[in-house]
N, C-alpha and C positions, 0 to 999 in steps of 0.2 A: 266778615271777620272770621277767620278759623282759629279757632284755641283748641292748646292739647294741655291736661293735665296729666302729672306723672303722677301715676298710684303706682308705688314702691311697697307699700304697704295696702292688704285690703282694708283696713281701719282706717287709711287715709280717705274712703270716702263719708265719714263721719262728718270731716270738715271739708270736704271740697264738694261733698252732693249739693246743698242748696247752691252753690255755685255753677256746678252744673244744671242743675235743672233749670236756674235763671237765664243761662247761656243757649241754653234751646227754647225757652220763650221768646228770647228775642228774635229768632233765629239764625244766630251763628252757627256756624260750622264747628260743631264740640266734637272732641275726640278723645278719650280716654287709654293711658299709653299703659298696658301691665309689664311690668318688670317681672317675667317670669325665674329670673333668679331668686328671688324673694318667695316662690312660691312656700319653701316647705313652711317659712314663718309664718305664712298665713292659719288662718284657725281649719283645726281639723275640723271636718264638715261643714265648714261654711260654702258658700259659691267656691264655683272653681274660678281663678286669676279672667277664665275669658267667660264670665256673668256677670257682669256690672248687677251694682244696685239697679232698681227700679224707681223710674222718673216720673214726674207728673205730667212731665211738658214733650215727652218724645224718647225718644233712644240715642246716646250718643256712638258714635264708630269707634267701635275697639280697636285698637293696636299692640303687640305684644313687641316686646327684645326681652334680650336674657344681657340686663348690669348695663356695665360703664363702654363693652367692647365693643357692643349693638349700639346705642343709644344715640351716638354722633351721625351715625351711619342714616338711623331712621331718622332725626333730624335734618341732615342734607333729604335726603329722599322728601319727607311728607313737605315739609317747608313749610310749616303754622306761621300765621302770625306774630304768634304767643305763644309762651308754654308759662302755667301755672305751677308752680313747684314747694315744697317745704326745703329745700336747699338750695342753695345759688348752682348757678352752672358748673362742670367742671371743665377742664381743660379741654378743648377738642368741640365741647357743647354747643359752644355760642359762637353761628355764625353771621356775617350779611345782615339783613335786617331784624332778626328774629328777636322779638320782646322778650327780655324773662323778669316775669315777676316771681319776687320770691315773698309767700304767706305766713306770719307767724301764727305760730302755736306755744304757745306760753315760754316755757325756757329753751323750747328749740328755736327761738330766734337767732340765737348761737350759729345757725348751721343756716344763715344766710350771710353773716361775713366774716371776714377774719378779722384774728386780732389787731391788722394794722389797721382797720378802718377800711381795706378795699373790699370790693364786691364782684362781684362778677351780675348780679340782680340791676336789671334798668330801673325797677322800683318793687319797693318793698311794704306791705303791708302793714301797719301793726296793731294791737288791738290799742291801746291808751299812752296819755302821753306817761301814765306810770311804766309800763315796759319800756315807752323808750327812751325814760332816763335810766331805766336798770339793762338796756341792752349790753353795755359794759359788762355788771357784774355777772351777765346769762355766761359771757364770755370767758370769764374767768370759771364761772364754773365747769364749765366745758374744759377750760385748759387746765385746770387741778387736776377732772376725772382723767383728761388723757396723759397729763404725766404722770400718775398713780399706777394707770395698768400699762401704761410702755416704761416706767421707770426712767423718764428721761426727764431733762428740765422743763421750768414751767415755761410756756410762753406770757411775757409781756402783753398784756390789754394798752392800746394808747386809744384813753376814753377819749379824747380832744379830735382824735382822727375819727372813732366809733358815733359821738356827738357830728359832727362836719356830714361823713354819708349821711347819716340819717335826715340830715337838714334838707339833704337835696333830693333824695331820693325817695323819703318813706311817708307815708298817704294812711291816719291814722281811719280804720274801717270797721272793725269793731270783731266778733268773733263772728264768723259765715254760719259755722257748727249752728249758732243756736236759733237763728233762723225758721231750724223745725217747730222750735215751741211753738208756733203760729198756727200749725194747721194740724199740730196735732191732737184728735180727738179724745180726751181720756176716756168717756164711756166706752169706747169702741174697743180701747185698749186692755178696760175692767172687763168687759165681756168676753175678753180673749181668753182672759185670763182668770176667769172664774169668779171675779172680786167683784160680791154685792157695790151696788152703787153707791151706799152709803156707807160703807165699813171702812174704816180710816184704816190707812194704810205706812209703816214703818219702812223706809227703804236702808239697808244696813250695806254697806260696803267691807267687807271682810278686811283683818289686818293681813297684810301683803307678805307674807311667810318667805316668797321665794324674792320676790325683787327689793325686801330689806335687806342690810348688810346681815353674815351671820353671824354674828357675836355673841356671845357666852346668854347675855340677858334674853335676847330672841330666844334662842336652841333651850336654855335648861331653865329660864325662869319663867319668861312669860309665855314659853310653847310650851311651858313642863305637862304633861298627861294628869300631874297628880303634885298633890304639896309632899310628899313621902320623897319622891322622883327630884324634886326641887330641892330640898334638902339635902336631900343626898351628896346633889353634883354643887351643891354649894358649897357644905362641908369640902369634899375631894378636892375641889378646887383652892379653897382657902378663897372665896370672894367673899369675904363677911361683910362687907356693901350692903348684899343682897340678903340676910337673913330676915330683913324688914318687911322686903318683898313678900318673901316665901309668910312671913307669918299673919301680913294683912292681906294675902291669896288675891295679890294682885297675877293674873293669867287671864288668858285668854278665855279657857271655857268658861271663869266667870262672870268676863264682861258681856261675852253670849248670854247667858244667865240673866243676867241683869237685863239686858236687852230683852228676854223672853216672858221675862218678869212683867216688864215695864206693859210691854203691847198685848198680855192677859189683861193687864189691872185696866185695861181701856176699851177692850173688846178690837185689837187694831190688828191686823194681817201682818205677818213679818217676812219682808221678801231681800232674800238677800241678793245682790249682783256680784258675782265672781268675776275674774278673770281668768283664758286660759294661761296665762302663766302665771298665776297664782289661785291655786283649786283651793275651792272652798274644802276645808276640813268639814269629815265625816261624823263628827258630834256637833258642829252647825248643822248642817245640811238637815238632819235628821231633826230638829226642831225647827227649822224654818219651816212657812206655809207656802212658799215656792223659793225654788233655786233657778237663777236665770244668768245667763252669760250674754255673749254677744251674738246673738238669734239675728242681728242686722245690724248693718251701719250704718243705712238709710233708707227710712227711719230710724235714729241711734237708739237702740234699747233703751241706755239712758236716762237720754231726755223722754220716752216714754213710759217708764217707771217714775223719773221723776215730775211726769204730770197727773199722776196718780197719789201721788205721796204725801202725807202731812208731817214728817220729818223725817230727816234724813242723817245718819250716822256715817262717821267715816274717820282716816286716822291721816294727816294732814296731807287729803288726795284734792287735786283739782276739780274734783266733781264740787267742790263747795261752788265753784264758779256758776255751775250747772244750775244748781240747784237755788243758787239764788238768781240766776235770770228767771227757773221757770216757778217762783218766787214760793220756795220752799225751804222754809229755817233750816237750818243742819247744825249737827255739834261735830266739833272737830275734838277727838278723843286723843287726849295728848301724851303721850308719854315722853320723857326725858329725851333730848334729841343725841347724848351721850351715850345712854343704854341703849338707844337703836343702831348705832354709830355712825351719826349723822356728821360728816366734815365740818369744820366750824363755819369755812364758807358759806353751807348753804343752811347754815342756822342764821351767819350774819343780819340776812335782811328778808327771807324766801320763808324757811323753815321754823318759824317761831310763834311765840303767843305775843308778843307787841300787839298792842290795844290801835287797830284801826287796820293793821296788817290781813292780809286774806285768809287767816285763819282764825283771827278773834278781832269779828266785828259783830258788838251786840244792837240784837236785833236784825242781826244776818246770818250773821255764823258765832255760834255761841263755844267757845274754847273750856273745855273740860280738864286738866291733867287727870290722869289715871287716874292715881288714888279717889279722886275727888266724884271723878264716873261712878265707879264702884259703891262709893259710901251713899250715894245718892240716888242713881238714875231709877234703880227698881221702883221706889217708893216715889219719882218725879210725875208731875201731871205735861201735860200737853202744854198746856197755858204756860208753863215756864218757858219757854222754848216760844214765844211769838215772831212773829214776822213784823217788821216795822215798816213800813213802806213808805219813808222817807231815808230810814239807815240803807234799804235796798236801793233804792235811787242812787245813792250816793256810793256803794259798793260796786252797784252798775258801773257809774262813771270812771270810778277809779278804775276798775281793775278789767272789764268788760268793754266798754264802751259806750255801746247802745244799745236801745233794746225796741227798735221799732221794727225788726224784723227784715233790713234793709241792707244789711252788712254786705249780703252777696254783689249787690246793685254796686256798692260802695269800690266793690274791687273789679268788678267788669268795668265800672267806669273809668277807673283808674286803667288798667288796661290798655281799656282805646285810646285813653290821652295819649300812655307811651306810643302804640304805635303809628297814632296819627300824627303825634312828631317825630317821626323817624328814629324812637332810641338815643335821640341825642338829650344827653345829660348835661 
């Protein structure tokens, strides 16, 4: 069996490494393809496009093109049996026998089919059967954002055709990504990183300054520098909304505060995780007891922090998913999905505190609105924030799938079915 994954992104090996590394235990023929058009998005100082991550099970053969003009070209050439992808084929892609599975990753499921329901993917992954009754609404959201920034109409979802592919085609597998939690060792991880063995540990997710919308709330009220600063561009503005804001100093440096508050009054290390497209501010940074970005993708930083972690904070980011596989409670810190300018689409069913939803499920992820953070967290204990491990079971199921460390197997398996029946759907 030879299989080629496309890393379009170096972050795509976050979720395709245990897949790879399983693809070389067996020994298949793995090939890992870089899209070197993609290079400058890649993070600054990471591996360069032609350094894969590092495997447990062997080395996979690299392959480079540059985009969509290369890409068809190395496909007739190398002739995989498969290619593993986060997007369906495009034109020109899929020839002859060549499998293409397409892998979801939570709302990018989107970008394995179109809105009528076709695909170009002989099968498709998904993590539960809750995504793939929401594969629909992934789509509509993808079709709001793209008629928003081209200005053009929206496309039509026809959920009854979106329902139909999925019936034939998609093979629920669960998330490959978390697979790491299995071997990865936290002392090893503490020692790297300086953190006594028993020193409980805070892992905080910075609020996303740059890939929020930027609305008047983000810019002058809850990024304000200072309540003086707040006020000010409140008054100028005439948002009297917001004078509530400014006077119960709902912001950003206080919910740091509070945060910094909280993991003194407990003796617990506070490590934030950035992103590089969203840097951690320099009045964080300077109170954390480490600052860490994506130092690797495989093994994901991550889920290595978060198998160090006894809570985990964040502002309604998919790492809840993370961190309750690698079964660590998190609060999801909520502010208005309005003041963020959050579409109502993706507040409908994605983006909300709905009780059982992926962002308030007690005893998994515990939902906070702002104000409510603030008045409380400094002075909260540990113990409020427990882990249930029957709510996580059930969080698993829903929203993850499973959690026996098998996901990868799940899609190499699937795989060979396709191409041992010729692609034919």
């Amino acid at each position: 069996m030879r299989v080629a994954f496309l890393i379009e992104r170096r972050n795509y090996y976050r979720l395709f490494g245990p897949i790879v590394d399983r693809a070389l235990e067996r020994g298949w023929e793995t090939e890992c393809w870089h899209d070197q058009n993609q290079r400058r998005t890649w993070l600054a100082g990471s591996a360069s496009p032609g350094s894969p991550a590092t495997f447990r099970h062997g080395t996979p053969r690299i392959c480079t093109y540059r985009g969509a003009a290369e890409l068809p070209a190395l496909l007739a050439r190398a002739q995989p049996d498969a290619v593993i992808s986060l997007r369906q084929a495009a034109g020109g892609e899929k020839r002859g026998r060549l499998g293409w599975f397409g892998l979801q990753y939570t709302l990018d499921v989107a970008d394995l089919l179109a809105t009528t329901g076709e695909t170009t993917c002989d099968g498709i992954g998904l993590h539960t059967h809750y995504w793939r009754d929401h594969t629909a609404d992934c789509l509509r959201i993808k079709a709001n954002n793209q008629s928003r920034a081209q200005g053009a109409k929206e496309k039509v979802v026809h959920s009854a055709a979106v329902a139909e592919t999925l019936r034939r085609c998609a093979t629920l597998v669960g998330v490959p990504e978390m697979d790491q939690c299995h071997w990865i060792d936290p002392a090893a991880v503490r020692a790297r990183l300086g953190i006594e063995p028993d020193r409980p540990v805070v892992l905080y997710i910075p609020f996303p300054f740059e890939s929020n919308p930027r609305t008047f709330w983000v810019r002058h009220v809850y990024g304000s520098p200072n309540a003086l600063w707040a006020r000010a561009a409140v008054a100028l503005a005439r948002r009297s909304e917001y004078r509530s804001h400014v006077a119960r100093r709902w912001s950003d440096r206080n919910v740091v505060h509070a945060v910094r508050a909280f993991c003194d009054r407990h003796g617990a290390a506070l490590i934030v995780k950035g992103r590089a497209k969203d840097p951690v501010p320099g009045y964080l940074a300077r109170i954390a007891d480490r600052v860490l970005y994506d130092e690797a993708y495989y093994p994901a930083t991550i889920l290595e922090l978060l198998k160090i972690s006894t809570l985990c904070l964040h502002f309604f980011s998919t790492v809840a998913y993370e961190a309750a596989y690698a079964g660590v409670p998190s609060i999801c810190i909520a502010p208005a999905g309005d003041d963020l300018g959050l579409p109502a689409l993706w507040q409908e069913w994605f983006l909300n505190l709905d009780v059982g939803g992926s962002f308030n499920f007690p005893g998994v992820v515990y939902a906070r609105r702002l104000g409510e953070f603030l008045d409380g967290f400094a002075s909260a204990r540990p113990a409020d924030y427990p882990l249930d491990p029957v709510a996580r079971a059930q969080y698993v199921e829903r929203f993850i799938g499973f959690d026996d460390g098998k996901s990868s197997d799940r899609v190499l398996d699937a795989v060979q079915s396709l191409v041992e029946r010729g692609t034919q759907r």
